[in-house]
C-alpha positions as CSV (number, residue, x, y, z in Angstrom):
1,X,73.0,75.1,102.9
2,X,71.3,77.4,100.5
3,X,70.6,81.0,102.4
4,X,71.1,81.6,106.3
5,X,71.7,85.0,108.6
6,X,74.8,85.1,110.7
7,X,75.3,88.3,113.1
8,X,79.1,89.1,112.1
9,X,80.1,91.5,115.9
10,X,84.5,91.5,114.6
11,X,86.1,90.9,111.1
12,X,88.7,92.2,109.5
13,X,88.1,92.7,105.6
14,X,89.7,93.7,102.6
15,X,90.0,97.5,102.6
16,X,88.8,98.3,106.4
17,X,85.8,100.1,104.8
18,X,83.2,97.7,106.0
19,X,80.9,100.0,107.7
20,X,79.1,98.0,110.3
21,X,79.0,94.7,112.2
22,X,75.6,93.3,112.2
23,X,73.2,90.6,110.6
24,X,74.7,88.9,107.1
25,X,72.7,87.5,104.9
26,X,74.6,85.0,103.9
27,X,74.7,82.1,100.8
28,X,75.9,78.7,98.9
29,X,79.6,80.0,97.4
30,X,80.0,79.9,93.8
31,X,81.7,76.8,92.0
32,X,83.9,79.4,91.1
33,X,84.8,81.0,93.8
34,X,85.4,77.5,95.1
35,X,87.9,76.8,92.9
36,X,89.7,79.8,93.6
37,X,89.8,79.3,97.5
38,X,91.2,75.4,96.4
39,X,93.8,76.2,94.5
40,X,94.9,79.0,97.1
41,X,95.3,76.2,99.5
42,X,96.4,73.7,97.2
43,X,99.4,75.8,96.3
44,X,99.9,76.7,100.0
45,X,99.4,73.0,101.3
46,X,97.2,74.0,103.6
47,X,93.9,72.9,105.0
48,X,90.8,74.9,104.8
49,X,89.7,76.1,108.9
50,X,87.0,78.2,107.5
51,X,83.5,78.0,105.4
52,X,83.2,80.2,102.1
53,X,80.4,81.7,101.4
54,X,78.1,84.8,99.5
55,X,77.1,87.8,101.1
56,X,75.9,91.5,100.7
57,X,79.2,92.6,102.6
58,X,81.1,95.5,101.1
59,X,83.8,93.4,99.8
60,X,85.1,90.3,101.4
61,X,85.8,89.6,105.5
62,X,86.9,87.2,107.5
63,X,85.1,86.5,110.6
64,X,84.5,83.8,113.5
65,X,80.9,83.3,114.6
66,X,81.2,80.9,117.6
67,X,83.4,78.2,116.5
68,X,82.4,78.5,112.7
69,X,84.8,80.9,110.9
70,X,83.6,82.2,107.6
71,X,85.3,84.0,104.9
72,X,82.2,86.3,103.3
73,X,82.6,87.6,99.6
74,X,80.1,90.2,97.5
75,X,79.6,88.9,94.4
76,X,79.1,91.7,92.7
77,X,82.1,93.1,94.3
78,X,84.6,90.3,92.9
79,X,83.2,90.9,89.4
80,X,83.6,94.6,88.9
81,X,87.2,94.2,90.9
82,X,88.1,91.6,88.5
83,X,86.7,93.9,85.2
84,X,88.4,97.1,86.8
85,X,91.9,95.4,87.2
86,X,91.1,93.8,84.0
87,X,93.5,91.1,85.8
88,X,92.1,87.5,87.5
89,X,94.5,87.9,90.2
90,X,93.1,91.4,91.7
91,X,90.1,88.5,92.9
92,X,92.7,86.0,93.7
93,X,94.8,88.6,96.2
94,X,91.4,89.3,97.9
95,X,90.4,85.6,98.5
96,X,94.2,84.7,99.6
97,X,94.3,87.8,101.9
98,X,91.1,87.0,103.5
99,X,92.1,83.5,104.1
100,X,95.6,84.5,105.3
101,X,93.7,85.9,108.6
102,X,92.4,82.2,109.1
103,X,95.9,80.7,108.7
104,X,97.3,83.0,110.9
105,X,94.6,82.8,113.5
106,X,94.0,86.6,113.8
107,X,91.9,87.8,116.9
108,X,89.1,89.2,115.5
109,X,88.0,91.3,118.4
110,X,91.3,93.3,119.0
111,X,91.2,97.0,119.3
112,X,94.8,98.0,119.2
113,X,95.6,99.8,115.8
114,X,99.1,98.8,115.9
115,X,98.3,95.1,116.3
116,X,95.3,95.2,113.5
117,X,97.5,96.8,111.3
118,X,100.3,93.9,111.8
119,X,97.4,91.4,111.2
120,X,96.7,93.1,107.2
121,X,100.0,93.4,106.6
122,X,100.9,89.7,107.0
123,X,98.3,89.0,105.1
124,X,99.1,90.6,102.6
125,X,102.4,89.2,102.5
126,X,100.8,85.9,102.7
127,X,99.1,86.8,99.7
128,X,101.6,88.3,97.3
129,X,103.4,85.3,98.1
130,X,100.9,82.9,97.2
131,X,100.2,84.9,93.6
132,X,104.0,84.4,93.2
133,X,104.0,80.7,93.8
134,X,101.4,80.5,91.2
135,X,102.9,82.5,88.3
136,X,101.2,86.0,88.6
137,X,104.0,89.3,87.5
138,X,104.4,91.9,90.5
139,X,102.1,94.1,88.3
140,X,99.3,91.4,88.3
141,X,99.8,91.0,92.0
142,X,99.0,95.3,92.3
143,X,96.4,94.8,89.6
144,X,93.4,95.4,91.9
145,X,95.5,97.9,94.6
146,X,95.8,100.5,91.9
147,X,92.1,101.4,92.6
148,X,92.4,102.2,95.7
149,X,94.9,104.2,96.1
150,X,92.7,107.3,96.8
151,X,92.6,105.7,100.2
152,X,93.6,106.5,103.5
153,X,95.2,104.8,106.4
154,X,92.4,103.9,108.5
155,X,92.4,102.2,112.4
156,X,92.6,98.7,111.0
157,X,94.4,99.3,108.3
158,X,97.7,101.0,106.3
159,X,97.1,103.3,103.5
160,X,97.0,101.5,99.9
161,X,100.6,103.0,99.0
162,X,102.3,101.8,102.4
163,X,100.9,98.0,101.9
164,X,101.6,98.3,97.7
165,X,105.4,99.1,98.8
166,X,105.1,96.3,101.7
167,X,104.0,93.3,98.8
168,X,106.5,94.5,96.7
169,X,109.2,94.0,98.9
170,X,108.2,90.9,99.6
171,X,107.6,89.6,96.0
172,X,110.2,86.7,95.4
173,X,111.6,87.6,98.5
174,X,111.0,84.9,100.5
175,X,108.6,82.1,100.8
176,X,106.0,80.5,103.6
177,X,106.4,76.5,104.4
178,X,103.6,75.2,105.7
179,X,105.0,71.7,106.0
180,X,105.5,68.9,103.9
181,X,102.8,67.8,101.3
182,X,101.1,65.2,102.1
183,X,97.3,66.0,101.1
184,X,95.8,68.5,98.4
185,X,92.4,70.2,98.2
186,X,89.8,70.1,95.2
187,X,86.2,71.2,94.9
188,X,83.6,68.1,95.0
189,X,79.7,68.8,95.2
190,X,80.2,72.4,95.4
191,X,82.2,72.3,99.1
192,X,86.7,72.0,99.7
193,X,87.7,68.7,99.6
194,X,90.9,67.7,101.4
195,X,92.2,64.4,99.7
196,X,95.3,62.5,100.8
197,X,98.4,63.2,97.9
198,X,99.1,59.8,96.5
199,X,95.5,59.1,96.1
200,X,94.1,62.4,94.7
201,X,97.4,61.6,92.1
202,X,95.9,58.6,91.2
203,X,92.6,59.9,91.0
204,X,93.6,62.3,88.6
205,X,95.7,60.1,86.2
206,X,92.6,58.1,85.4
207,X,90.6,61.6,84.5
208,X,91.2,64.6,82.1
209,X,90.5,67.5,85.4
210,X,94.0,69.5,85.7
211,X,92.0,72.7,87.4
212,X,93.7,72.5,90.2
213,X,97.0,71.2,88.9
214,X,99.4,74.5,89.6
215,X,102.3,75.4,88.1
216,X,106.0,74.2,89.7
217,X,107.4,75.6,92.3
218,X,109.0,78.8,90.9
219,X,113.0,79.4,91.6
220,X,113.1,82.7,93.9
221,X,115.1,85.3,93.2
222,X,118.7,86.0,94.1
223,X,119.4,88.6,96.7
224,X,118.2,91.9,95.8
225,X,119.8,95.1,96.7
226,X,117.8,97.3,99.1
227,X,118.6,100.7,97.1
228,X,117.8,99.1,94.0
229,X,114.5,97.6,95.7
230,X,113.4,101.3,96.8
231,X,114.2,102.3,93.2
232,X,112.0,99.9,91.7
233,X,109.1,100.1,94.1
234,X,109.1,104.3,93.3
235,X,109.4,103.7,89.8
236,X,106.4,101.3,90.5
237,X,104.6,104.0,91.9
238,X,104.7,106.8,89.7
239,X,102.0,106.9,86.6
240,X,104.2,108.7,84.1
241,X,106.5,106.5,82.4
242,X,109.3,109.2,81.9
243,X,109.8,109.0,85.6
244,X,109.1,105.3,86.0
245,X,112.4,105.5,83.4
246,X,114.6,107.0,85.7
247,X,113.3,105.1,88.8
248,X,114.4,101.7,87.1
249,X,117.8,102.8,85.8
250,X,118.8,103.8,89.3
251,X,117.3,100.2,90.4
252,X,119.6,99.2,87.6
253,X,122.6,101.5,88.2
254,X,122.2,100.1,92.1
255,X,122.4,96.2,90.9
256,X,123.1,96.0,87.5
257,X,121.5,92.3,87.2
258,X,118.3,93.3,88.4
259,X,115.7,91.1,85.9
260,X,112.7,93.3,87.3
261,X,114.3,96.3,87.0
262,X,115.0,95.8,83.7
263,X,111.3,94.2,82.6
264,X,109.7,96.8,84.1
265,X,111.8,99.9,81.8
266,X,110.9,98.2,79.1
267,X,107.2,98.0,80.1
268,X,107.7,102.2,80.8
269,X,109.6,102.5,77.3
270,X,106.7,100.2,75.3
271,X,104.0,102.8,76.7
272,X,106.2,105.6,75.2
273,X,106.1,103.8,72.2
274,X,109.9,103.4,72.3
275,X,109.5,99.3,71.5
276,X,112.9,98.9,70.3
277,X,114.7,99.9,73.5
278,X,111.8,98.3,75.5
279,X,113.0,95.1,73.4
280,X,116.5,95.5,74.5
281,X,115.1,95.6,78.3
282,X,113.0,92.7,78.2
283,X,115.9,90.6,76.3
284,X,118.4,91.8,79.4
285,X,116.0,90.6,81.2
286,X,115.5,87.1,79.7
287,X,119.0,86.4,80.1
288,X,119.7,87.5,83.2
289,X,116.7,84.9,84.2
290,X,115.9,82.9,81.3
291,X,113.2,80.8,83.6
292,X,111.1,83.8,84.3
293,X,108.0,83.9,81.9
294,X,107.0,87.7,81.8
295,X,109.3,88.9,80.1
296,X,109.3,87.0,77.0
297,X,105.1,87.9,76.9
298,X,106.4,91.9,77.3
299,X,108.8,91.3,74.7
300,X,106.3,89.4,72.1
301,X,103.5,92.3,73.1
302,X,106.7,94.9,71.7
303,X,107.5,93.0,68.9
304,X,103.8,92.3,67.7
305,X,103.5,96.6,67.8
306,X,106.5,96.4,66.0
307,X,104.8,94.8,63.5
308,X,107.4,91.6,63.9
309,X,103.9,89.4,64.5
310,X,106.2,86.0,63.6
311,X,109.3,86.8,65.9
312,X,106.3,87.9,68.8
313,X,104.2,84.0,68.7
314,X,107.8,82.6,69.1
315,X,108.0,84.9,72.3
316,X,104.7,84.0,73.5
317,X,105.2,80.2,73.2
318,X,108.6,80.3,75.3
319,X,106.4,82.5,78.0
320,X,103.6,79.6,77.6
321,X,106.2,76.4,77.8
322,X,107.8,78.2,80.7
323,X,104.3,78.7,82.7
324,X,101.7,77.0,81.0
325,X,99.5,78.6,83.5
326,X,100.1,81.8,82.6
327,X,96.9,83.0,80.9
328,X,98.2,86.2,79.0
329,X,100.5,84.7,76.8
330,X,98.0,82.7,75.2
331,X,95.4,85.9,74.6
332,X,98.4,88.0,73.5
333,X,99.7,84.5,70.8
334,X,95.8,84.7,69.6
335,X,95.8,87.9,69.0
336,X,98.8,88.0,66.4
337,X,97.7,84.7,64.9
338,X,94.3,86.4,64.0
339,X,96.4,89.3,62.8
340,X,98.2,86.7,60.6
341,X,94.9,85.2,59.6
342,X,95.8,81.6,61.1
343,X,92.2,81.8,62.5
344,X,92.0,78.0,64.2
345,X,95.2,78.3,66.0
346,X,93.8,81.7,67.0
347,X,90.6,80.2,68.6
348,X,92.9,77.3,69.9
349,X,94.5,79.9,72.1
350,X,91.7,82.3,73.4
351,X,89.9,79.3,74.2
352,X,92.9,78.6,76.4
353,X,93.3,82.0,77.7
354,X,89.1,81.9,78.7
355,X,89.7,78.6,80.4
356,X,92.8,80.3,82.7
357,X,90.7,83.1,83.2
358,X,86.7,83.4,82.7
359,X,86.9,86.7,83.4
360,X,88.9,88.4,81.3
361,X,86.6,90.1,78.6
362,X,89.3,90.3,75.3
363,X,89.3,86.3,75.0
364,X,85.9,86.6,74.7
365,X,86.0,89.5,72.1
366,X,88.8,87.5,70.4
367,X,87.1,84.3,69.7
368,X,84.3,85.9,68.1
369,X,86.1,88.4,66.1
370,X,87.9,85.1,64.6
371,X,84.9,83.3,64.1
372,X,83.5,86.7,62.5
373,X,86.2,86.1,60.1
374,X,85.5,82.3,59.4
375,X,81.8,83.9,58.4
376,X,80.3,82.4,61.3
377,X,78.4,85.6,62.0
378,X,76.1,84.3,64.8
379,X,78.5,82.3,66.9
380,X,80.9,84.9,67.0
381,X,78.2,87.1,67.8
382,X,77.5,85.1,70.9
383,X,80.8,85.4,71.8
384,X,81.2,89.2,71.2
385,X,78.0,89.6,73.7
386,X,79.4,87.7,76.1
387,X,82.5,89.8,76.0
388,X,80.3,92.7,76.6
389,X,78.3,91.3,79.6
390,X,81.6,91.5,81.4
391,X,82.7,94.8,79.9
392,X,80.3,97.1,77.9
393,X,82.6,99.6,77.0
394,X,85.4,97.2,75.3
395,X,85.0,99.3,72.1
396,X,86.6,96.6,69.7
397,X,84.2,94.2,70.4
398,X,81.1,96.7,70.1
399,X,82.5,97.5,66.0
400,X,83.6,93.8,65.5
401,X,79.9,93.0,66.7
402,X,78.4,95.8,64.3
403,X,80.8,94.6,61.3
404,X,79.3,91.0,62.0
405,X,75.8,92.2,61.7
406,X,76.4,94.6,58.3
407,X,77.9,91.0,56.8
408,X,75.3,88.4,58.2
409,X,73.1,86.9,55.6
410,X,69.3,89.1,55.6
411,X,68.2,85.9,57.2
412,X,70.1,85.6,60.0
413,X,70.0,89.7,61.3
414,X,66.6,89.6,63.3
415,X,67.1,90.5,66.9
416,X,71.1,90.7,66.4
417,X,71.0,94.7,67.0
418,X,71.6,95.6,70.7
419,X,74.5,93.0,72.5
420,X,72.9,90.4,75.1
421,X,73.8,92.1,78.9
């Protein structure tokens, strides 16, 4: 298609900030992004009503023009969401929310408040759900939120706090059923494919491409007390972890086998420092359900500050055989084999962790702080500037890049001073 105008006149986007409706420049999607939109609708089963594409828009929109609807999407938005959240799933919420308002055929020219309102917050159930189904934490799911919660309510949409407590009462709590599956939707030639079941199946026995293979349907959670809920969404709330304590053992006072409620105390105690008891939280956890993969990452990322680096990789490869999707887990079991200096297992897993997430800067940084170590100064170089393209101020990668350069061979120093942005 390459580039085109469109004049957008109703939309509803992301964070009801767009200022104007008007002309849209508009753009070929990225692969990426493509992938992103096809796995939302794989997961979903659902078919794709709408065309993606680039655009100079604040953030992202959804919009009809005639009978073409479009989902818009700044670029340079999505990348300095994604490196703020320093989460892949603050993107993901905003491309599942936008495409919730297709699903759900929103009228993009109503003018009542109440009724636009409605339309934002079921998508934003749509999306929480969807992160869910694909194995993001409630925290990943908020990852992006948490910036704007400066924000208020506007005409089209509820203030940040009001739809954070709305998707976290709906995490696990239910799920959407779009029918059975009988199709499933990959990226060919840079457009959504929709591909009968059996056949894209076949098709992919025969090849080595598992993008768009998502994980299993996740167990949902039992009933959860609505006192211990309102608990664990203020805890969720507050900032300072002394409070967010006493939030989570009333959620647990309230239902004493509430996993979240325990997971997330320990997550308040580790920032305190206090890993031991943040240990006993995460293993409370883990039992009461032992298919859940967070919190055996939480509780390998306390033992590994507790210096138990061997007892923390176990941790990390129950949270990886559990959800093998689950990109953390891998970056966090990297980390403490490099600690451990098993260097090629180390690589094995942030190369894992950058193919889950491309935009998470520390797999980046970690690869070429191992290779650093292996004495492959350039190469881990590279790696270390690509880390800072993404994030210029990840400090660890700016002295593992200045270590590399003090050890590089005379030779090999020339034009290795200032990192590659």
């Amino acid at each position: 298609m390459g580039q085109d105008t469109i004049t957008v006149e109703a939309y509803c986007n992301f964070d009801g900030m767009e200022p104007v409706s008007g002309k849209y420049v508009i753009q070929d999607a990225s692969e990426e992004s493509l992938e992103i939109v096809s796995a939302i609708l794989a997961v979903n089963d659902i078919e794709a009503n709408f065309i993606l594409r680039e655009s100079p828009c604040r953030n992202a929109l959804a919009t009809r023009v005639g009978k073409r609807r479009f989902i818009l999407y700044n670029p340079e938005f999505i990348k300095k969401f994604s490196i703020d959240a320093q989460s892949k799933w603050a993107v993901w919420l905003v491309f599942a929310h936008e495409i919730a308002h297709h699903v759900h055929d929103d009228d993009f020219s109503e003018t009542n408040s109440f009724i636009l309102r409605k339309f934002e917050q079921k998508a934003d159930e749509f999306a929480c759900k969807t992160l869910y189904k694909m194995g993001a934490s409630m925290d990943q799911m908020l990852s992006g939120f948490r910036g704007y919660s400066q924000y208020s309510p506007s005409s089209s949409h509820p203030a940040p706090r009001e739809r954070m407590n709305s998707m976290m009462y709906n995490y696990k709590s239910r799920s959407y059923d779009f029918g059975r599956r009988d199709s499933i939707y990959s990226i060919e030639d840079g457009a959504i494919v929709r591909r009968p079941y059996k056949i894209d199946l076949q098709r992919k026995s025969n090849s080595e491409d598992k993008k768009f293979v998502g994980p299993p349907t996740p167990r949902y959670a039992k009933k959860i007390d609505s006192t211990a809920l309102r608990f664990l969404i203020a805890g969720n709330m507050e900032t300072t972890p002394e409070i967010k304590i006493r939030y989570f053992t009333r959620a647990i006072q309230a239902q004493p086998d509430y996993a979240d409620a325990y997971n997330n105390r320990g997550n308040a105690y580790c920032d305190l420092g206090r890993f031991r008891e943040g240990i006993a939280d995460y293993t409370k956890a883990i039992l009461l359900e032992p298919e859940d993969a967070t919190p055996y990452n939480n509780r390998g990322l306390a033992k590994a500050n507790s210096d138990k680096l061997k007892e923390a990789i176990q941790d990390y490869t129950q949270s990886i055989a559990l959800n093998p999707f689950y990109m953390t887990p891998y970056y966090n079991r990297g980390e403490a084999y490099l600690k451990l200096g098993q260097i090629e297992p180390a690589i094995a897993d942030f190369d894992k962790a950058i193919e889950l997430d491309k935009g998470f800067p520390s797999s980046y940084a970690g690869k070429g702080c191992a290779l650093v170590q292996l004495g492959l100064f350039k190469e881990g170089i590279e790696w270390l500037d690509r880390a800072l393209a993404i994030n210029p101020t990840l400090g660890y990668a700016q002295l593992c890049r200045n270590n590399a350069i003090r050890q590089m061979p005379q030779s090999d120093n020339s034009g290795k001073n200032e990192p590659k942005h």
